[in-house]
N, C-alpha and C positions, 0 to 999 in steps of 0.2 A: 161594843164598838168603840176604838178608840179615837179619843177628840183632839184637834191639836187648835192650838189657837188662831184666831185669825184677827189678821185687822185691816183697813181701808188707808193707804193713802192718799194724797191728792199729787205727789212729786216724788220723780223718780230721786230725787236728790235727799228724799228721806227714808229712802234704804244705802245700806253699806253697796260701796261696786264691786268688791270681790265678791260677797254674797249673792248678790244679783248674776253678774255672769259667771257664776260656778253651776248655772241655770242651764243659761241660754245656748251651750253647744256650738255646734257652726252656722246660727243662723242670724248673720248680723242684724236682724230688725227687730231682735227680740234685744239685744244688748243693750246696758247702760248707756253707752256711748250716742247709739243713734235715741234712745228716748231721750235722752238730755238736751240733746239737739234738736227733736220735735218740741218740746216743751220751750225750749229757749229762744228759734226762729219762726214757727207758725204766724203765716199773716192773719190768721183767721183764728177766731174763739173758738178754745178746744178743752172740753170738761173733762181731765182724766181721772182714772179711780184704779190705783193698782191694791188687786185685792193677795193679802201677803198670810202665808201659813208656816207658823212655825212649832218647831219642837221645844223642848225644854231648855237646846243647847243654838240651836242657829234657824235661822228660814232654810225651808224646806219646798218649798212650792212657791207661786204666784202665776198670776195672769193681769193683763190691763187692759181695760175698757176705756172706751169715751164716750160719752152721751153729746146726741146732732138731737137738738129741738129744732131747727130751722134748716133750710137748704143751705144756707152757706155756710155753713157750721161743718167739717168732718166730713163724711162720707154722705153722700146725697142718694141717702138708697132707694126714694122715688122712683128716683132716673132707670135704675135698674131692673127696679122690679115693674114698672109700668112701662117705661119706654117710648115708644110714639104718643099711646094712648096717657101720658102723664097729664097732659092740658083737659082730658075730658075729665079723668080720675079727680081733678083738683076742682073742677066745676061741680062736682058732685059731691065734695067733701071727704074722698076716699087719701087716706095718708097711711104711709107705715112711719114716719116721724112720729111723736119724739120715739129714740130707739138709742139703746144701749150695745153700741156694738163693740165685741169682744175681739180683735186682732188688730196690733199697733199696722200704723202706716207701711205698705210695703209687704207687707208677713206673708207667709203661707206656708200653713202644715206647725206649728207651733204656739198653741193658743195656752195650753198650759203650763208653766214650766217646773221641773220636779229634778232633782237634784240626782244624777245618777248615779250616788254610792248612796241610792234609797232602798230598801228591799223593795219586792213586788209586789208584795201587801200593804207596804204602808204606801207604796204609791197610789194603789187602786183608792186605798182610801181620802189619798190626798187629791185624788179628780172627782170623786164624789163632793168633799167639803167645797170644794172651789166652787164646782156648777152651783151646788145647795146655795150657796153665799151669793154668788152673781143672780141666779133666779128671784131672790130674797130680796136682796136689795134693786134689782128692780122692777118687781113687784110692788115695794112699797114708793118706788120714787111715781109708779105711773108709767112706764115705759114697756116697751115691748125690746124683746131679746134678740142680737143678731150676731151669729159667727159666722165669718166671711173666710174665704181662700181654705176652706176644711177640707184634707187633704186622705188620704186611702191607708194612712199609716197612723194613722191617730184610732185605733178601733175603739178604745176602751171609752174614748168622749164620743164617738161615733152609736156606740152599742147605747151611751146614756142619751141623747136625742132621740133615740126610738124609742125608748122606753118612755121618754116626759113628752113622748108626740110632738117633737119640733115637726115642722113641715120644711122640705127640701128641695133648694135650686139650683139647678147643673148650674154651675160657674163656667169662666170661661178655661181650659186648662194652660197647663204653664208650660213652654219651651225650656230644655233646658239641653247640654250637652255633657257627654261625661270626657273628660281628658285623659286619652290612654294612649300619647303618641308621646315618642322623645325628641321628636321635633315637628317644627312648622310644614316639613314636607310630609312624614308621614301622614298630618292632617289632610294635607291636600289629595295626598294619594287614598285615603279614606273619601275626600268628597268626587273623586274621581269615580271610585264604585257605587256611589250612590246617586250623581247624577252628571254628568259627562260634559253637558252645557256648563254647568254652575263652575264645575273645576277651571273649565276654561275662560270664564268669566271673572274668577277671581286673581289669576292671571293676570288678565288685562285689566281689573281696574285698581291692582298693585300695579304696574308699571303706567299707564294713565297719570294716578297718583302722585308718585316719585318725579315723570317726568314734569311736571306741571311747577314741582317747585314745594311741594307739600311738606312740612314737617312736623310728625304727630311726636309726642312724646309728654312724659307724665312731669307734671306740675305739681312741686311740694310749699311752695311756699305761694298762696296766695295774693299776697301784699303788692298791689299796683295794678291790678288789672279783675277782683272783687267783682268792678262796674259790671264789667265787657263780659264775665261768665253771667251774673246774673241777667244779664241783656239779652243775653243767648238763650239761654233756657226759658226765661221771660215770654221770648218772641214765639219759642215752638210750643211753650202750654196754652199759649192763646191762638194758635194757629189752629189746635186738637180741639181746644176744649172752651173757646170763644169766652175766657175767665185770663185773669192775672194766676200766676202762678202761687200756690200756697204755702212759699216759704218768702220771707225776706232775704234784703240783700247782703244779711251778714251770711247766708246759707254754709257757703264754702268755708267761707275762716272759721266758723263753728266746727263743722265737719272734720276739716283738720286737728280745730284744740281738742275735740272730743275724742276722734276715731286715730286719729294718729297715719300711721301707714296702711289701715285695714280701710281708709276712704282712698282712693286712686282717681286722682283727677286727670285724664288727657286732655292734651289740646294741640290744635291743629296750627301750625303758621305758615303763611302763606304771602312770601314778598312781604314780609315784616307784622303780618296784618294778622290779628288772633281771627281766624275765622268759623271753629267748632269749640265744642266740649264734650265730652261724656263723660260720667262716671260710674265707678263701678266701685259696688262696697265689698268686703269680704270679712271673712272668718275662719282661722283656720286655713282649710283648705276651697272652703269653696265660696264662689265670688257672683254676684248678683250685676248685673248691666242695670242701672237704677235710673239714669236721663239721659236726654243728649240735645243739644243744641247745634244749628249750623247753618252760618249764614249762606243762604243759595245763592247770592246774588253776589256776595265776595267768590263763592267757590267753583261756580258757573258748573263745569260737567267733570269735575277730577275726582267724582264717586269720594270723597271725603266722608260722608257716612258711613258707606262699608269700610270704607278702612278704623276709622275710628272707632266704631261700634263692636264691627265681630273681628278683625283682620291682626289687629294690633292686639286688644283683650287676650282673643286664643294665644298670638304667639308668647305673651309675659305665663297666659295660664300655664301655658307648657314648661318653659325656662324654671316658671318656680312650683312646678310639680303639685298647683291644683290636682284636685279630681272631678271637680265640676264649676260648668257656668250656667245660671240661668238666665235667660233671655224675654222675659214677660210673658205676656198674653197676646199676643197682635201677631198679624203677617205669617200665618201657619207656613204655608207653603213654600215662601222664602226660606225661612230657615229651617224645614225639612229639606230642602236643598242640598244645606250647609251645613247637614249631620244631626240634626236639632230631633228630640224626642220628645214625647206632650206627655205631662201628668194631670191626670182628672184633675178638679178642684170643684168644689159646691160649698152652696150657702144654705145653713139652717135658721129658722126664724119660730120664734115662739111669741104667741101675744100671751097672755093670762087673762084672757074671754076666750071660752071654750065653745061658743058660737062663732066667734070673725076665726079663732084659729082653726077650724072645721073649715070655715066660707074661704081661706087664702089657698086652701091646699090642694081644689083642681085650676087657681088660678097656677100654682106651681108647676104644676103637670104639663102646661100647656109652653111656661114660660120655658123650660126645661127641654122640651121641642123642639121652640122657636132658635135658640142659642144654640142649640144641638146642628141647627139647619145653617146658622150664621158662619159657621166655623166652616172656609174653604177647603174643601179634600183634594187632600195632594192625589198626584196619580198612585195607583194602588203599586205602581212596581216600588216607587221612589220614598213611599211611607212604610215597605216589609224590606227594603236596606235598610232606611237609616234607622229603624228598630232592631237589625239584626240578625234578621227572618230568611236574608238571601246573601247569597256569598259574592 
């Protein structure tokens, strides 16, 4: 069996960036750019550990972790995995903290990354070393294992969970759209055949919009108004998530120095007044809707949202000949509406007590269920369009 080397760092800034994104593919959250930017603005304590495999001649592999000892640390996978029942679970001493979870901020379907002029042996071999090494290390840190947003195209890390007995929870799945139109109308005429209110709806709050005064458009330079995006996004993480947002106020200007043109900042003006933001990162060709901010109370009923989020995104997606947008985990049915198709995703979890890791696994079953029942079902005509299923 052959071995390649491995070693741990603590910063993405102690690997080379061409080598790092000769990795990463089109999926912007694995890329140098945005780790350097999580590493650089996080308001909150984040323990990284990029575990790095190399040949004789260059890196070959890698994946990054972060270890959450605490709820305000990283990913608060309590919340998750308990739910309602967190406040009883925590009266009783019941924690899946501390945890070593394996997928940067954002990510999904990309936990390990392998260099694609790899052969296919040496890559199998290279997701074998990787787990061995993350299991290894934290094993000996004390920690329990988590890979989150694991995705139906990853089998080979998939096939190795079953076999090390991770236990498994349906995630929530991702929206996403594919872009096959050479223009904004053809779009339309596509959400036409899929749902006949919506088409006409986006209609009216395009012209709603425009009439009101509205003007959305992309922002490349930052400088002078920093405050007022992070005010905005600010205002809607605490509105969702009753928390301050977990980037600082340089977030954007980093974004910019880091990502360059692949970060797309909109923003809305309205009678002079910055009243939205969204952004949307990309790669390549395909582009992720990643936040959005927007003051209601400047924007009253000019549907400023939809324009900014999906209206304006799709029409640049088209212009510059994307092939995909994804659009989160939330609001199934909206955006099955508006063409949107859903990929599984699930969380694997491994402790290294082979008694709690047995005792978590019909708690998974259930949770698995429960999220299965959470997710709104569009009508059955409007979800076999926009998959494709009916003409």
């Amino acid at each position: 069996k052959e071995m390649y080397t491995i070693r741990i760092a603590d910063s993405i800034q102690e690997v080379k960036k061409d080598e790092w994104d000769a990795m990463t593919d089109d999926n912007i959250y694995v890329s140098y750019g945005w780790l350097k930017t999580m590493e650089e603005v996080s308001a909150r304590k984040i323990l990284l550990k990029y575990f790095l495999v190399h040949d004789a001649q260059r890196l070959i592999g890698a994946t990054v972790c972060y270890i959450t000892h605490e709820a305000e640390e990283g990913m608060n996978l309590d919340n998750f995995m308990f739910g309602r029942f967190k406040s009883y679970a925590s009266r009783l001493g019941f924690s899946f903290l501390p945890v070593m979870v394996c997928s940067p901020r954002g990510c999904y379907g990309k936990h390990f990354l392998i260099r694609e002029d790899v052969d296919p042996r040496t890559k199998g071999i290279v997701v074998n070393q990787l787990l061995e090494a993350v299991e290894t290390n934290a094993r000996e840190e004390g920690l329990s294992l988590c890979f989150t947003n694991v995705m139906d195209h990853e089998g080979e890390l998939i096939r190795l969970f079953r076999q090390n007995r991770y236990g498994r929870v349906f995630d929530l799945p991702l929206n996403y759209l594919d872009i096959g139109w050479s223009s904004f109308q053809g779009y339309r005429n596509y959400v036409k055949g899929v749902s006949f209110n919506t088409w006409k709806k986006i209609n009216n709050q395009m012209n709603i919009n425009e009439k009101a005064g509205v003007v959305i458009e992309r922002l490349e330079d930052v400088d002078g108004c920093e405050d007022r995006l992070y005010e905005l996004i600010n205002n809607n993480y605490y509105k969702h998530n009753r928390m301050k947002s977990p980037f600082k106020k340089e977030f954007f200007g980093k974004l910019k120095e880091n990502l360059g043109k692949d970060a797309v900042i909109y923003i809305a003006r309205k009678k002079d007044q910055l009243t939205a933001v969204s952004l949307l990162l990309k790669r390549n060709r395909v582009g992720f809707t990643a936040m959005v901010g927007v003051d209601h109370e400047l924007a009253g009923n000019d549907f400023t949202y939809f324009n900014i989020v999906y209206y304006r995104p799709i029409m640049d997606a088209i212009s510059d000949q994307m092939k995909r947008l994804y659009f989160g985990n939330s609001m199934y049915e909206l955006k099955a509406r508006r063409g949107c198709k859903r990929m599984p995703a699930y969380i694997y979890y491994r402790t290294f007590n082979k008694i709690t890791n047995l005792a978590v696994k019909p708690w998974f079953a259930l949770l698995s269920v429960r999220y299965k029942s959470k997710i709104p079902q569009c009508h059955k005509e409007i979800a076999a369009r926009a998959n494709g299923e009916l003409n």
